[in-house]
N, CA, C and O atoms as a GROMACS GRO file, in nm:
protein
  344
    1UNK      N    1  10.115  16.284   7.881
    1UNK     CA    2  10.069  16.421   7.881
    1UNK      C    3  10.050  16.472   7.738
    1UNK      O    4   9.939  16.495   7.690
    2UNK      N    5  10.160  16.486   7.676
    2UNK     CA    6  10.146  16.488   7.511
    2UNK      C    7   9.976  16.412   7.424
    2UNK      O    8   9.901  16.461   7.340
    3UNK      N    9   9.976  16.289   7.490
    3UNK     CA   10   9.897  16.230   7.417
    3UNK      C   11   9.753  16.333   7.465
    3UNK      O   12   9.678  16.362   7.372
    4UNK      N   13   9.719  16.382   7.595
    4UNK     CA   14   9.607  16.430   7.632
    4UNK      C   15   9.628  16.598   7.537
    4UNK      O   16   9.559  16.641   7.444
    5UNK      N   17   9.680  16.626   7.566
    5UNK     CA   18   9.676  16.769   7.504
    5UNK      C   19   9.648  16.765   7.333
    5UNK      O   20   9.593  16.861   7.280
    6UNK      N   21   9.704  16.615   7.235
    6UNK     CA   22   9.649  16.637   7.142
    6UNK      C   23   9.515  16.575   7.108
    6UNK      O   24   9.471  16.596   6.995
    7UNK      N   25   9.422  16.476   7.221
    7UNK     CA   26   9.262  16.457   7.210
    7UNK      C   27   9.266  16.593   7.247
    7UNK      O   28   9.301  16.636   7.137
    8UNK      N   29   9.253  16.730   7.342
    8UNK     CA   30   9.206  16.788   7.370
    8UNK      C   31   9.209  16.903   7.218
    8UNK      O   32   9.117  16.978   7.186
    9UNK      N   33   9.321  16.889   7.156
    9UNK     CA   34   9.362  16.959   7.012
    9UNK      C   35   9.204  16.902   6.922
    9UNK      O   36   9.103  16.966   6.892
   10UNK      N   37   9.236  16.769   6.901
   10UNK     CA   38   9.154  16.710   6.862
   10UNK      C   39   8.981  16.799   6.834
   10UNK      O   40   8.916  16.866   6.754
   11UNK      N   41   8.976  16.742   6.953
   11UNK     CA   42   8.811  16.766   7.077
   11UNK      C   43   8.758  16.959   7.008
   11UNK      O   44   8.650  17.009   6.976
   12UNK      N   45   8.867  16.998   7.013
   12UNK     CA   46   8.834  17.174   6.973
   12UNK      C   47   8.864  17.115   6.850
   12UNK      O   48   8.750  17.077   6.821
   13UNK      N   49   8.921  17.086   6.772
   13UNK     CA   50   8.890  17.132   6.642
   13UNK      C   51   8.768  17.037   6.522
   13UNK      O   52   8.749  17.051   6.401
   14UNK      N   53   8.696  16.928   6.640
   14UNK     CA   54   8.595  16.894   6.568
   14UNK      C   55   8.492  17.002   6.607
   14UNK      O   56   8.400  17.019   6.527
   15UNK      N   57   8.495  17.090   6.736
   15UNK     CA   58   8.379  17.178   6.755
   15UNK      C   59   8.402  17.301   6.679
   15UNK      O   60   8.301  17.363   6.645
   16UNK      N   61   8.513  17.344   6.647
   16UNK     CA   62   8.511  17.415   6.533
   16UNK      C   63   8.469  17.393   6.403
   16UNK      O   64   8.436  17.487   6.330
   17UNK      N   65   8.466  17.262   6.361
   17UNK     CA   66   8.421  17.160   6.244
   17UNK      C   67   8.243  17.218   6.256
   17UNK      O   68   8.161  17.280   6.188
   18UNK      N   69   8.252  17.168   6.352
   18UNK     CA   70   8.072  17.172   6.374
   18UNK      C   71   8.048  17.328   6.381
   18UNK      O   72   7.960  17.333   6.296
   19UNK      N   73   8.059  17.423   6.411
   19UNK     CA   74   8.068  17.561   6.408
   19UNK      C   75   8.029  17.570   6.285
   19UNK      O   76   7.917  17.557   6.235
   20UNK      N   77   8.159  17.599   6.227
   20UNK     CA   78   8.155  17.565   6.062
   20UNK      C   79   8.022  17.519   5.989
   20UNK      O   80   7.964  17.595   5.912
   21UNK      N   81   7.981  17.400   6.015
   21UNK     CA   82   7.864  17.368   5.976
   21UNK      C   83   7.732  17.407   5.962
   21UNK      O   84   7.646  17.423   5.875
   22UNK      N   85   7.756  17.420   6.120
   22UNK     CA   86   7.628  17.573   6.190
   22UNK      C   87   7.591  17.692   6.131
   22UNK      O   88   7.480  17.745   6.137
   23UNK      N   89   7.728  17.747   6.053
   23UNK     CA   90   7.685  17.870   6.020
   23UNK      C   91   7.679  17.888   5.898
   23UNK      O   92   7.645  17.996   5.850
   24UNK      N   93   7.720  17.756   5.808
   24UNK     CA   94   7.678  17.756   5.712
   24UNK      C   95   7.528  17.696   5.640
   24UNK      O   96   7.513  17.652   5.526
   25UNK      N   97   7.409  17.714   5.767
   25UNK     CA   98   7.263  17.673   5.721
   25UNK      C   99   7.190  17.771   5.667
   25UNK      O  100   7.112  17.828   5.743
   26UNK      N  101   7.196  17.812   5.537
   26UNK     CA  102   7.101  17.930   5.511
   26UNK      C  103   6.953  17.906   5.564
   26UNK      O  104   6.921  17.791   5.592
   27UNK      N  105   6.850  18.020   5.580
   27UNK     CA  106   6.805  18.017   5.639
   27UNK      C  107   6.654  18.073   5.591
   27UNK      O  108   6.679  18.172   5.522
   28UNK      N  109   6.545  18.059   5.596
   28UNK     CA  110   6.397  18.118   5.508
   28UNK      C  111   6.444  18.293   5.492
   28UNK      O  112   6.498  18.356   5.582
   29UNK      N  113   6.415  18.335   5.386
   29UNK     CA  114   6.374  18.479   5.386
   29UNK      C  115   6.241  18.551   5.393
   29UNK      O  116   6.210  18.653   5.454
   30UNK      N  117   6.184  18.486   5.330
   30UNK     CA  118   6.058  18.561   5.236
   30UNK      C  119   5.970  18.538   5.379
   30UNK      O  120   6.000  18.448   5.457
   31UNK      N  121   5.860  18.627   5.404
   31UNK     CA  122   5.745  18.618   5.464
   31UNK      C  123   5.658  18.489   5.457
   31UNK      O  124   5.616  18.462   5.344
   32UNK      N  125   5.621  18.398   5.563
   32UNK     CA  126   5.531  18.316   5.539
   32UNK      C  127   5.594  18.186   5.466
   32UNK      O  128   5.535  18.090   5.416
   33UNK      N  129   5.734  18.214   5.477
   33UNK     CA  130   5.822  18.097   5.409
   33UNK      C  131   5.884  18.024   5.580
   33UNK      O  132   5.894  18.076   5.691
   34UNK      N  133   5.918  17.866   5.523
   34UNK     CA  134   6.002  17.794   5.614
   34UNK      C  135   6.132  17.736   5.531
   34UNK      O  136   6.185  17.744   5.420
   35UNK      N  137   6.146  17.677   5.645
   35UNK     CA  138   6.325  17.615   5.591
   35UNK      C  139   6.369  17.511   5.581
   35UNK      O  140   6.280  17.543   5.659
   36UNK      N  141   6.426  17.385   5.564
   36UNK     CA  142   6.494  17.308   5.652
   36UNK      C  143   6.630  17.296   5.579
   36UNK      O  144   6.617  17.292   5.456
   37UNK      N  145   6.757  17.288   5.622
   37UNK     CA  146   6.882  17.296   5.577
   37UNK      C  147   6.945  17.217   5.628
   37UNK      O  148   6.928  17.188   5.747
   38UNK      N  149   7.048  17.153   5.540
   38UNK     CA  150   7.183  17.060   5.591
   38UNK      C  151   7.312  17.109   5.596
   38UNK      O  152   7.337  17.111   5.475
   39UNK      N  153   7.401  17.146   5.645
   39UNK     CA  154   7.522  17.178   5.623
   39UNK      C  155   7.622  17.076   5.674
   39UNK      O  156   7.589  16.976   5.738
   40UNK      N  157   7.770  17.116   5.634
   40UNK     CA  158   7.875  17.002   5.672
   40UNK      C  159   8.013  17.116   5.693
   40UNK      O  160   8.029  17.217   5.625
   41UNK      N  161   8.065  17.089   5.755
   41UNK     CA  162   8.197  17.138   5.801
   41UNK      C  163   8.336  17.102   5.819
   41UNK      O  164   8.334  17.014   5.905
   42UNK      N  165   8.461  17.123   5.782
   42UNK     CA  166   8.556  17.060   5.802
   42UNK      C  167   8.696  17.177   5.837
   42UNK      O  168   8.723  17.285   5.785
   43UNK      N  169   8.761  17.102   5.941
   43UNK     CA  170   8.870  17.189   5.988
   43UNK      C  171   8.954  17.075   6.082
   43UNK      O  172   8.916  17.010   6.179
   44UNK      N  173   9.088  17.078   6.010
   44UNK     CA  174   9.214  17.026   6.019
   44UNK      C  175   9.166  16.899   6.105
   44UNK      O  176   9.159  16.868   6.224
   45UNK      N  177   9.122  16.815   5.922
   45UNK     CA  178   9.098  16.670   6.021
   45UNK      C  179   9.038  16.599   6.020
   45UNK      O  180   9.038  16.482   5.982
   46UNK      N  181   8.915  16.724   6.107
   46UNK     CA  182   8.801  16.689   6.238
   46UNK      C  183   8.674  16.738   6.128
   46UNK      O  184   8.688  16.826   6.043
   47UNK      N  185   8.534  16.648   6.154
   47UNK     CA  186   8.439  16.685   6.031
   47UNK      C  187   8.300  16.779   6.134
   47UNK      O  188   8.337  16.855   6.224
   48UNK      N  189   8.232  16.771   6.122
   48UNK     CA  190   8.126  16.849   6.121
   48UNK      C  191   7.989  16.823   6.084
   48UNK      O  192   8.010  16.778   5.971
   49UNK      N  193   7.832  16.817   6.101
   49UNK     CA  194   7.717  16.848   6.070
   49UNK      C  195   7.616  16.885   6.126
   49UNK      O  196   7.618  16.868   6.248
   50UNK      N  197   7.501  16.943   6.071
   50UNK     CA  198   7.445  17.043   6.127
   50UNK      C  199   7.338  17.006   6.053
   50UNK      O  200   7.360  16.958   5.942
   51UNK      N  201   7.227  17.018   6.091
   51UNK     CA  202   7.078  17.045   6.037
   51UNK      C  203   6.989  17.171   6.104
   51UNK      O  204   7.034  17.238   6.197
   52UNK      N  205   6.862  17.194   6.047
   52UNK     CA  206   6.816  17.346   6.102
   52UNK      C  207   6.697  17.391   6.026
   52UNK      O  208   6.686  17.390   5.904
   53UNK      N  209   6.604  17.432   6.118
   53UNK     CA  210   6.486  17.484   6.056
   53UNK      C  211   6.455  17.624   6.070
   53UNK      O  212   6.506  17.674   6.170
   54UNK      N  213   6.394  17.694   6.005
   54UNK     CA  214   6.344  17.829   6.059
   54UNK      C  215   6.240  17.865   5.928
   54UNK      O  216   6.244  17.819   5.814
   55UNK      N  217   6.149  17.961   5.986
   55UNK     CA  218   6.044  17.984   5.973
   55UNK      C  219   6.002  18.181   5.962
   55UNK      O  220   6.030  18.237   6.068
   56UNK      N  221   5.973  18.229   5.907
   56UNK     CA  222   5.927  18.339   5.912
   56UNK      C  223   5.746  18.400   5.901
   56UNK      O  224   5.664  18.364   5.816
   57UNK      N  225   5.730  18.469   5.982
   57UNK     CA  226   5.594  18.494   6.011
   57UNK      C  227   5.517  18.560   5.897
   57UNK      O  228   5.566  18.638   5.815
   58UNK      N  229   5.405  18.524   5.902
   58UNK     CA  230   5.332  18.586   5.708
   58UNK      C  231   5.359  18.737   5.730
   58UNK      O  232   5.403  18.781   5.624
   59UNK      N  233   5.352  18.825   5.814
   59UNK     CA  234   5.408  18.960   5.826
   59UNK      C  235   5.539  19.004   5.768
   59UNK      O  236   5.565  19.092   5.686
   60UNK      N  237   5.635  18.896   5.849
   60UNK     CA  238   5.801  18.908   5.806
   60UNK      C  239   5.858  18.983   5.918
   60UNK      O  240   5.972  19.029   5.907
   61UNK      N  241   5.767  19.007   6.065
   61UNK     CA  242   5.817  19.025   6.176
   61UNK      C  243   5.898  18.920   6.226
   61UNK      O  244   6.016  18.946   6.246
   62UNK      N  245   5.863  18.828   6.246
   62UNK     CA  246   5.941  18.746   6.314
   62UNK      C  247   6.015  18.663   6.259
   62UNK      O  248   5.998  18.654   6.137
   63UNK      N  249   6.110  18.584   6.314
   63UNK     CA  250   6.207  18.496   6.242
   63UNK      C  251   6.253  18.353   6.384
   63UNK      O  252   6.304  18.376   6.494
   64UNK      N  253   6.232  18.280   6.355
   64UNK     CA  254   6.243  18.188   6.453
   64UNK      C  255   6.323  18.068   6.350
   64UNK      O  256   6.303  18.023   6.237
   65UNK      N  257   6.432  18.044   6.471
   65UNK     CA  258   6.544  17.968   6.412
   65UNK      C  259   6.558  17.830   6.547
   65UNK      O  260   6.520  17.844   6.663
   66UNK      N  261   6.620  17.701   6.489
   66UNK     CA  262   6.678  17.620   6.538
   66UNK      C  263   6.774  17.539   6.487
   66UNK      O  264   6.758  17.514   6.367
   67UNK      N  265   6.880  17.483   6.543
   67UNK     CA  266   6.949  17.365   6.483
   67UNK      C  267   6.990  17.287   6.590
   67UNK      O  268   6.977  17.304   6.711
   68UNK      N  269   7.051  17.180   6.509
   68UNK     CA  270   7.105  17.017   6.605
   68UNK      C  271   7.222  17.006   6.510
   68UNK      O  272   7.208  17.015   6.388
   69UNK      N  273   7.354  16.984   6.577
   69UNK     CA  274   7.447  16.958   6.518
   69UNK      C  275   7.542  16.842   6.598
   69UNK      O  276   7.511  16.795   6.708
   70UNK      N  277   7.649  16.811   6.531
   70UNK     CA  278   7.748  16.680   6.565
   70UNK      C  279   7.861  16.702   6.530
   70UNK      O  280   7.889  16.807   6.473
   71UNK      N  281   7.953  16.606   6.556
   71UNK     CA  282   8.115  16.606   6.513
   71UNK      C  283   8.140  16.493   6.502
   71UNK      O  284   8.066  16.396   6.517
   72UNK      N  285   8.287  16.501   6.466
   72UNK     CA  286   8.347  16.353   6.409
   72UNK      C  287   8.399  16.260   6.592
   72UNK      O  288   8.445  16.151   6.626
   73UNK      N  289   8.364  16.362   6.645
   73UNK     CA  290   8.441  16.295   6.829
   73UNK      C  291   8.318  16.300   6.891
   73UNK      O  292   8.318  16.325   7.012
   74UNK      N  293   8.182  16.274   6.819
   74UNK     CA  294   8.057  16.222   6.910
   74UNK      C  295   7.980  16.312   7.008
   74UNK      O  296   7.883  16.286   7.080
   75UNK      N  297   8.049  16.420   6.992
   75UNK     CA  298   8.011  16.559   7.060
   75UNK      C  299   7.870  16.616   6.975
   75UNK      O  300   7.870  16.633   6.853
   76UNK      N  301   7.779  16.636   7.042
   76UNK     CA  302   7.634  16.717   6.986
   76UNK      C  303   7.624  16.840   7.025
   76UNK      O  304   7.712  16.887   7.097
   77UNK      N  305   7.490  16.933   6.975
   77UNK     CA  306   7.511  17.092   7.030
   77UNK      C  307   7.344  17.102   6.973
   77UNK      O  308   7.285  17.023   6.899
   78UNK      N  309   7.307  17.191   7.017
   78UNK     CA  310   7.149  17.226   6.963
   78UNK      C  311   7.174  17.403   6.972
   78UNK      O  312   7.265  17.467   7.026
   79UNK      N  313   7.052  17.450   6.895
   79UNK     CA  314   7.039  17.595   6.951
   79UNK      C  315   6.906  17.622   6.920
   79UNK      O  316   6.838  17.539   6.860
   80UNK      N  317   6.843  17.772   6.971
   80UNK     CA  318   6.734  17.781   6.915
   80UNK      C  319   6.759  17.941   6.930
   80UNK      O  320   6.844  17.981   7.010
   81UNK      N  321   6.679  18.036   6.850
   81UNK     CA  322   6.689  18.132   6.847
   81UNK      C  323   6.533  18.216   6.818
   81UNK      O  324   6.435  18.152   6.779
   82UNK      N  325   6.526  18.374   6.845
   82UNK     CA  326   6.407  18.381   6.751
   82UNK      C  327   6.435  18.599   6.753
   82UNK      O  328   6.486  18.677   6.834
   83UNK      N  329   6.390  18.609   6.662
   83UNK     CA  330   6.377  18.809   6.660
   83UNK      C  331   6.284  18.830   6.616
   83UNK      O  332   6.212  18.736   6.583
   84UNK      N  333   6.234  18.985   6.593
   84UNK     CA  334   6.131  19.059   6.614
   84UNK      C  335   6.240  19.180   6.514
   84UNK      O  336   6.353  19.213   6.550
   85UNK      N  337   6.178  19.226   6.398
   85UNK     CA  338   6.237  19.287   6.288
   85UNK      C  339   6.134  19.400   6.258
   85UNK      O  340   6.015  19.368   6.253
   86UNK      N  341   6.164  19.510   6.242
   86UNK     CA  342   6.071  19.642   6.243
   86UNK      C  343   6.166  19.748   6.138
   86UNK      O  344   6.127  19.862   6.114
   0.00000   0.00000   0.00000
């Protein structure tokens, strides 16, 4: 029992790893600009990475985001996002 509860310790704190990673992808500002970013993450351990693109519209209305990320326990995650800025 012990042994399961610390993979499951484990298991969360590489997805926190990867979190970490995630939110550290800066991201395009400028109008009519794109992105692509690497980040890396680490928390008690367990590692983290993340890649990510985004893009902003020649206006600077829109903002469209994605990433693909991983961990050190083989676990993946994607996201995609997008806003409308006025």
């Amino acid at each position: 029992m012990d042994r399961r509860v610390g993979e499951v310790g484990r298991v969360a704190n590489a997805g926190v790893a990867q979190a970490i990673a995630t939110a550290g992808l800066p991201q395009a500002y400028l109008p009519g600009k794109s992105m692509v970013a690497v980040g890396g993450g680490y928390y008690k351990g367990e590692t983290g990475y993340a890649v990510g693109f985004s893009t902003i519209s020649d206006g600077g209305n829109w903002i469209i985001k994605g990433t693909a990320s991983g961990n050190s326990r083989g676990h993946f995650g994607a996201s995609v996002g997008a806003g409308y800025q006025w």
